[in-house]
C-alpha angles and dihedrals in degrees: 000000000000123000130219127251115240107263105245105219108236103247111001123093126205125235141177116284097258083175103097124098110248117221103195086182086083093045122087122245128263122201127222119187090186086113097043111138128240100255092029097053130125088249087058085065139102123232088250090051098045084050093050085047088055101051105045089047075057112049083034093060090052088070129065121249084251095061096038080057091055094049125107107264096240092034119061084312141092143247128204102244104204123226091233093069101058120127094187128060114256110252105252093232095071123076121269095226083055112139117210127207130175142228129190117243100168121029104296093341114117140214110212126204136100148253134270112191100298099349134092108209097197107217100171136030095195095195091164099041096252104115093078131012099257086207 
């Protein structure tokens, strides 16, 4: 038996359907550093810090978006960070309309940045509790 080989259509290339609505709220979150401030950054760390930082981006990126959103804010969860509380000046590279959160990494210390789609671009590690008024 000999089977037949699919008909190309002349012209035309396939691709992948584009066409489906994402919901990034089911995917689990990825981290970038590429924003991380001078000051706030992973090399301002101690070794106990940069492990800590490690292992939460780890057992964060095991949970959906929409979980991390139902955890408790100084638990696995997050918390919206205003603008307006803000103690350091917003890199210029990022958009003005950009909306921070924050999730713990070491006990109650944050690292503040926000979420693209499915990815959390870390700005600042506060390690000593400066980049927002914790009122």
């Amino acid at each position: 038996m000999r089977l037949k080989k699919p008909r190309k259509e002349k012209g035309k290339l396939k691709t992948k359907d584009t066409s489906r609505d994402i919901n990034y709220d089911m995917e689990r979150p990825r981290f970038a550093l590429q924003h991380l401030q001078s000051g706030y950054c992973v090399q301002d760390c101690n070794r106990d810090e940069k492990a800590a930082l490690a292992d939460r981006m780890r057992i964060l990126s095991q949970l959906t978006w929409q979980e991390l959103r139902n955890e408790p804010r100084h638990g696995l969860g997050y918390e919206k960070i205003s603008t307006d509380s803000l103690n350091v000046a917003i890199p210029p590279a990022l958009k003005d309309d950009v909306s921070f959160i924050a999730f713990r990494f070491k006990g109650m210390a944050p690292m503040v940045g926000y979420k693209e789609n499915s990815t959390f671009f870390i700005v600042w590690l506060d390690r000593v509790f400066t980049v927002y008024d914790h009122g």
